[in-house]
Structure formats: C-alpha cells, structure tokens
N, C-alpha and C positions, 0 to 999 in steps of 0.2 A: 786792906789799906789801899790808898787810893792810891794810882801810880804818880810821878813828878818830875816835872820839867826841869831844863837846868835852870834853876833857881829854886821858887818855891811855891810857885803856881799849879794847885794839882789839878791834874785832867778829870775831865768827863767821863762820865760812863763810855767804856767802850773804847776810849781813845789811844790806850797803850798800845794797839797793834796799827799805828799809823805812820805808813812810812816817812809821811811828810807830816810833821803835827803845825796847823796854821794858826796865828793867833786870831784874837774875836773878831778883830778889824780886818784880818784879809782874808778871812771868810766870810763876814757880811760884803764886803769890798763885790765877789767874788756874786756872791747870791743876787746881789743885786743888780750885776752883769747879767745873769741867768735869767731874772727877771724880764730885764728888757728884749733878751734876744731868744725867748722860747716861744719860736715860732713853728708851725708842723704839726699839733697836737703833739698829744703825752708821746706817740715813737719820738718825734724828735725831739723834745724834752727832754727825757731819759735819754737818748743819746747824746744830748748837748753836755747833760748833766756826767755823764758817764766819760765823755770827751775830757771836760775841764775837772772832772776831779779824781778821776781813777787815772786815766789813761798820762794827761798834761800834766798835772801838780802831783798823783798821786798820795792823796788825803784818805785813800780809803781802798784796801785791795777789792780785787774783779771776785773772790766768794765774798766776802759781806756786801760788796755791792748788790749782787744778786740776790743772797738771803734778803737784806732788806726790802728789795724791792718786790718777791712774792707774797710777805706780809702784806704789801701795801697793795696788794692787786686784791685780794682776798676782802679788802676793807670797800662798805658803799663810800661815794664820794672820785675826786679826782686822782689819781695813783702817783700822777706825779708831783703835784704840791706836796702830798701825800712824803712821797720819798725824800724831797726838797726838806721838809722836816724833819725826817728821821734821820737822814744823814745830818742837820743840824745837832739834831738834840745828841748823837753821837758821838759829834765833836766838842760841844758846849756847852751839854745838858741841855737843861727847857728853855732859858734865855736863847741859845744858840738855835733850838728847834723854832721857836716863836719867829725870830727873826728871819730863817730861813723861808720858813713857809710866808710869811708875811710878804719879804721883798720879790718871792716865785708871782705872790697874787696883786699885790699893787698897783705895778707897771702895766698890767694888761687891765683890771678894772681901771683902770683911771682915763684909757686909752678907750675902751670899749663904753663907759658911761658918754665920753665927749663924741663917739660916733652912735651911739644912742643917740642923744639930741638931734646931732645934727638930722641923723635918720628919719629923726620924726618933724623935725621942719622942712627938710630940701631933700625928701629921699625921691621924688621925681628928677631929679637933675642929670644931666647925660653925662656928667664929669666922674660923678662918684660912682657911677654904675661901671663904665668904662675903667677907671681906677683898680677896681673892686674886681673885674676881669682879670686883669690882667695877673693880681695878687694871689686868684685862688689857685691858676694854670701854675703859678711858681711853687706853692702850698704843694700842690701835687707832687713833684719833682723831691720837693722837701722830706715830703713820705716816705716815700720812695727809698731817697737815702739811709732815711731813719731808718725804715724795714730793715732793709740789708745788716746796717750793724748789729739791729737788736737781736736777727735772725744770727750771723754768725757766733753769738756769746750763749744765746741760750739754744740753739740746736746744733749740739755737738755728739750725737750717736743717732744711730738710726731709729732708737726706739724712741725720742724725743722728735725725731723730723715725722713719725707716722701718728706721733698725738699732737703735733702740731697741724698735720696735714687733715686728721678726724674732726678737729675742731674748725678748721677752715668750711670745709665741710658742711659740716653741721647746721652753724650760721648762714652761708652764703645758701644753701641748698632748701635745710630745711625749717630754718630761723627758730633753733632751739635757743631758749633763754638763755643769756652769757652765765648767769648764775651757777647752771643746770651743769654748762660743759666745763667751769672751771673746778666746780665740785666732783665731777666723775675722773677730772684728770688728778686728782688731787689724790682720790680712791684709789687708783690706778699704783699710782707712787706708792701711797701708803701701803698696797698688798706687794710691791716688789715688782711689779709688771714692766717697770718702766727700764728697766736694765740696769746697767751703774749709774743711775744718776745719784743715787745718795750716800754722795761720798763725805757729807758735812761737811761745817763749814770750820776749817783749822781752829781752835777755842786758844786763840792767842797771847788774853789777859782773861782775868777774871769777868765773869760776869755780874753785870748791878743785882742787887736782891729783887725781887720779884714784889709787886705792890702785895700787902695785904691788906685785908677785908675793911677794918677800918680807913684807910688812907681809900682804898678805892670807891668808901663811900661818900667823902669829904671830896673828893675828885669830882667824883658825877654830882652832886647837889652845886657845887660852884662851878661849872660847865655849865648845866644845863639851866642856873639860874641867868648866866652871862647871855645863853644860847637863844632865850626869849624875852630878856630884859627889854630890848627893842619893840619889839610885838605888843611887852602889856603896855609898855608907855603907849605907844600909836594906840591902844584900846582907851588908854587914860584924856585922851586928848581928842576922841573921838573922831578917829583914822581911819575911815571904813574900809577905804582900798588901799592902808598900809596892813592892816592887821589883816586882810585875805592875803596879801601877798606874802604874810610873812608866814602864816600857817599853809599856804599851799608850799609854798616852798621848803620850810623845815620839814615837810613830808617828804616829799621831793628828794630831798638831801639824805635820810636815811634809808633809801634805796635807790642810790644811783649806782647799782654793780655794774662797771662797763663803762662809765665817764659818761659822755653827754649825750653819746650818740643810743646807749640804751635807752633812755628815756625821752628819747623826742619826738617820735611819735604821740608819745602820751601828754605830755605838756603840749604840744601843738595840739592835738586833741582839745585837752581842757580850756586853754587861753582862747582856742578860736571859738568853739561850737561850747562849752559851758559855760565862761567866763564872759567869753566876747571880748577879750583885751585884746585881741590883733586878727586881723582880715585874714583871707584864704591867702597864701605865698608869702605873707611875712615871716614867717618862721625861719624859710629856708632863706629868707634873708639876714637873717640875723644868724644865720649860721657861718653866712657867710664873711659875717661881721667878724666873728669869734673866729675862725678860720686864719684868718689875715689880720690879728693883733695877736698881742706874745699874753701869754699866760692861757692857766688851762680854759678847754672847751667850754667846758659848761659853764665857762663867763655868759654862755649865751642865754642862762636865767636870768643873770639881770639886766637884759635887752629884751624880754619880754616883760618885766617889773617894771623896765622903764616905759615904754609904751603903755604899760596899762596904768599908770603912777600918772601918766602926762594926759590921758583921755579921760581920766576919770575922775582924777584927787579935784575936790571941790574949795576956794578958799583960799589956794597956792597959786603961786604963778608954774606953767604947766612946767615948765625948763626947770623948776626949782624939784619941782614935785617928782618929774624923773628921775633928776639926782638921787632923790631920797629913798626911792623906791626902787633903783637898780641896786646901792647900796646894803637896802634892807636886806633884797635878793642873796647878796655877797656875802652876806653878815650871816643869816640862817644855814646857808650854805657851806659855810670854812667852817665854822667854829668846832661843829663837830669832828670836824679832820686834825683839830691839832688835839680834841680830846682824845679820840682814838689811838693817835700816836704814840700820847705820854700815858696810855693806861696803860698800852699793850706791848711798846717797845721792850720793857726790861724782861721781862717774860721771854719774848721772840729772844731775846738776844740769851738768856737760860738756856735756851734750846738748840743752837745753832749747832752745837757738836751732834745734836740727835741724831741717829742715819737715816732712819724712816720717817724722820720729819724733812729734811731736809729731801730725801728722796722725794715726798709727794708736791715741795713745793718747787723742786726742779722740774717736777711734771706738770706743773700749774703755767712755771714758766713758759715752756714749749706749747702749750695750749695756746697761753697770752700770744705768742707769735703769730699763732694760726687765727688770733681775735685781729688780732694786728692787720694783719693780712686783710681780713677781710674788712675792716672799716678804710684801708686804702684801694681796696675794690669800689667798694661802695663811693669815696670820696673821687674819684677814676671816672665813675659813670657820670656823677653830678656831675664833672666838667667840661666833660668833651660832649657829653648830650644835653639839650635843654632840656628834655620831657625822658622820666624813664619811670615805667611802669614795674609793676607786680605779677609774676604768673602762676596762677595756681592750677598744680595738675596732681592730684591726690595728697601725699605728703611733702610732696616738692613748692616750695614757693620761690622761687628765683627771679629778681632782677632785670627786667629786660629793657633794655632801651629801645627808645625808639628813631631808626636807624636815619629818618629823613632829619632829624633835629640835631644831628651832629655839627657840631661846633670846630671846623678847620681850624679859625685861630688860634681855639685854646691849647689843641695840640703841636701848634706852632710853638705858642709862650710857651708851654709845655717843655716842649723840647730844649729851647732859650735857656729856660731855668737848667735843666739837665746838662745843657753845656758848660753853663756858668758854675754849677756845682762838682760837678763828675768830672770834665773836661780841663777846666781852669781852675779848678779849684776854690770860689770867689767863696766868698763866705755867704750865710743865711741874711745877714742885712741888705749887704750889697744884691745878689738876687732879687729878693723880694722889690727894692728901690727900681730898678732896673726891668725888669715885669712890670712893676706898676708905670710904671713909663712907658713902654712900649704897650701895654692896653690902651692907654690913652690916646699912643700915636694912630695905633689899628684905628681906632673909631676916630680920629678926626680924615684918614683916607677915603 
C-alpha cells in the first residue's frame, strides 16, 4: 500500500523516507532554479543539486542520494540530468521525473542554441572571446569547489581514497577508458576489497515492484519510437543533414559513459575530418560554449548540429536551420536518459538494502571522484595554457602543456573566482557575472 500524506494525496515511489516531503509545485519551483544555475559541469551539478536538496530543504537523505547517483554514473548519457530525474521520479513518480530532467535541460539548451547562432554569425568578434575568458577562469574555480564536496561525501575510508586515487591515475597517466575503470572499481566492491563501504542503503519504506517483461517491453517500443520519430520525419521531408545528424548522434548518446568529455575527441574527430561540419579549433570552442551555460556538457552536441544544420541544411534560412538541428541533437540525446531512468530505477531502488551491491557501487563512487579529479585536471590545463599537448612514452600518455603559452590572466580570474567563492562566499551566478566582467575589462587594457 502506498504510503499518505496528511490528507489523501499518496506518495511516489520511494517517497516515505523523506524528511521534508515537497509538493509538485515546489519541486519543479526548485528544478527549475537548478536548471538555470548548473553551472561547473556535472561536479558542480551534483553538488548544487546535493546542496539544495539533501543538505538545505532536505528532500532526500545523503545514502539514497548517493545510491541514486552511482546508478546514474553507471548509465551512457549525462549523470547528472540523469540524477535530476531520478530524484524527480522519486518524489513524483514519472511526471515528477519528466519534469525534473526536462527543466535540469531547458535552461541551458535554450541558452546554448542562442550562443550557437550567435557563434556562427559573429564568432570573430573580440567581445565574445573576451567575455568567454573571463567565464571559463571562474568555471574552474567552480570545479574546484565542486571536487572538494563531492570528494568529502564519497571518500570517507582509506580504501575509497586509494580507488579513487587508482582511477585518477589511470586516466590522467594512462588514459584507460572511463568504462574500463568504473567496471573494475565496481568488481572491486562487489568481491569486498573495498573495505566497509557496503554498509546499504537503510530500506526505509517499501520498495516499488520491479518492471516485468511485458510493461518493459511496452516501455522500450514507445521510447524508442519517441527516440527517432524526429529522424524519420527529417528522412520523410527529405532532411539530408537533419537525419545525419540525428543518426550520428543517437549513436553518440548510447555511449557517452563519462559525459562529454569521453566522447570528444571522437565527435571532434568525425564533425571535422569525416563529416566536415566544423573547421580544426571549433570544437574546443564550443566547449567552451557548454562550459559557461548551466545545464549539462554535452549540450555541446548540439553546438556542433548547430553549425553543421547552419552550413549545410539547403532550403532554410541558416539561423532557422541551426535551431532545428541543435534541437534534433538534444532530442536524440535526452530521451534515452529519461528511458533509462524509468526502466531501471524501481529495480535500483529493490536493491538498495543489498550489501554487496551497494558496496560495489560505493566503489564506483570513489572512482567517479578520482574521474572527477581528473577532468578538472584536464579542464585546469585548457585554461591557464593556450596549447597543451600529448606525451607518449610507452604506456604513459600524459598531458603536457606547453609552458611559453601560459595564460597569467586566467589564473588571475582564476583566482578572482576562488575568492568570490571560498573567501566571500558569493554564489555561482554572481561569480561567473563578475568574471565575465572582469575578462572584458582585462582585454580592453
């Protein structure tokens, strides 16, 4: 039986162990704040997200936050829309899921399609480059913070700091697939290696029944006829470069393990040298695009859709035509994330008392840290250097910048941000506003 509020509104799956139970309205109220102000990539995401609902309102304790969020590390696609869901559908069921993940992605497509255009009309202009400076030096800073929390919640014993530290490793040193190390950490847990991490997660209310075979097959056919309904129309209307874009990308989307930054080498690969949709350094421009609007990374698919949608679509007007095809990008991209959620949440949530499950996914955790870690490495290097290469020395590939191309001011704004955050405590809007100000002023000295 379902649990019940006072009166006679009965809860969501999952919802009986909420210390604060929110109704519909000031949890989308709430999602849609999140929406506009998830900036930092997915650490600070999940840490915004962790701030305003575990720690501020308390909607959701610190183990099912964590349970939830190692399923969603585990899933291709973005982790933290991802979780923006399942904490939805937790509270709300699927309406509550839908709307979650929807207003996490909105705010930042709508924000990144109108810096597409612009991109592609006036991206020579010294304003927007200078702008764009100044935002990515605070973006850093943002990280930064973000690491720190995510590190103190999930490495809490030393056997979690030294698979978190293996996995840092791994990547930064010897650029094993994120797949590769979140599965070994995962092994790890599962044979008991990892210490006490699996201590489960308290089974506070009942858990929702688990899908069965019927209902999971009625699931996936109306999913995935949603998922390319797009595509055959652009094929029905003869869409040449909407329907490349939407079959490269729904590829795309069912292997992005690691969020955006796994897959960009490869996409910048195909768009530039197979495709031809964008010149040699656009990429990392459009990363930088995604970097510095709120919602997840790999918005920055459809900032290459949009560019190739605006040079190529024949028929359109080019500004209409990148609309359409950053969109598309969005479209192939999400939908599988909210199927994933609602196939596999009531299962995850089955299992949350497990001890050796929950062990292996407290070891997935601490891994994730040490992923963490090293994409705010990597994000570190892009900004204090202009140019940073590759060294290959047997098994070793690491990183190297190239030390004449260091960027003083950004480690100025750098800093800036870190005071404005650490020091004074200003918030993520206020920072990023105030960066992007002071780049401006830098380049008109």
């Amino acid at each position: 039986m379902a649990a019940v509020r006072d009166g006679n509104e009965a809860l969501a799956p999952g919802e009986a162990d909420l210390a604060v139970r929110p109704t519909f309205l000031e949890a989308a109220k709430l999602w849609a704040t999140i929406g506009i102000l998830s900036f930092g990539g997915p650490a600070g995401q999940i840490a915004l997200m962790h701030r305003e609902v575990v720690e501020k309102r308390r909607w959701i304790g610190e183990a099912r936050f964590l349970h939830a969020l190692n399923y969603c590390m585990l899933l291709p696609g973005p982790e933290a829309q991802q979780l923006a869901t399942y904490i939805g559908w937790l509270m709300h069921g699927t309406r509550g899921g839908l709307v979650a993940g929807l207003l996490f992605v909105l705010p930042g497509l709508a924000v990144m399609l109108a810096l597409s255009v612009l991109y592609a009309l006036y991206h020579q202009t010294d304003t927007l480059a200078a702008i764009f400076f100044g935002l990515k030096a605070a973006v850093l800073a943002i990280v930064v913070e973000a690491l720190l929390r995510l590190g103190k919640r999930a490495l809490k014993g030393g056997a979690a700091r030294l698979i978190a530290a293996a996995a840092f490793l791994s990547l930064f040193l010897f650029a094993v697939p994120f797949p590769i190390v979140i599965l070994l950490a995962g092994l790890i847990g599962l044979a008991g290696l990892a210490g006490g991490a699996g201590a489960g997660v308290p089974d506070l209310d009942p858990a929702p029944p688990g899908r069965r075979a019927p209902e999971i097959l009625r699931m996936t056919l109306i999913w995935a006829a949603l998922w390319m309904a797009p595509v055959a129309l652009a094929a029905l209307l003869d869409g040449t470069i909407f329907v490349a874009i939407g079959i490269f990308f729904a590829k795309i989307a069912v292997v992005t393990f690691g969020g955006a930054y796994a897959v960009l080498s490869y996409v910048a690969q195909q768009a530039v040298e197979t495709h031809g949709w964008l010149r040699p350094g656009e990429m990392l421009d459009g990363l930088a695009l995604a970097e510095t609007t709120p919602g997840p990374l790999v918005l920055v698919l459809s900032f290459v859709a949009a560019m190739a949608a605006f040079r190529e679509a024949s028929g359109l007007d080019p500004v209409v035509a990148a609309l359409l095809g950053g969109t598309l990008a969005a479209w192939v991209t999400f939908v599988p994330c909210f199927y994933l959620i609602f196939l596999g949440a009531p299962s995850v949530e089955r299992l949350r008392g497990n001890r050796r499950l929950s062990a292996a996914l407290s070891a997935i955790s601490a891994a994730v840290a040490g992923v963490i870690l090293n994409l705010a490495v990597w994000f570190a290097l892009h900004v204090l250097f202009a140019r940073v290469d590759r060294s290959e020395i047997g098994p070793l590939s690491v990183p190297v910048p190239e030390l004449s191309s260091f960027e003083p001011q950004a480690l100025l704004l750098a800093g800036f941000a870190a005071l404005l955050l650490f020091g004074l405590k200003r918030g993520v809007p206020l920072t990023l506003l105030l960066c992007g100000g002071a780049g401006l002023l830098l380049a008109r000295l």
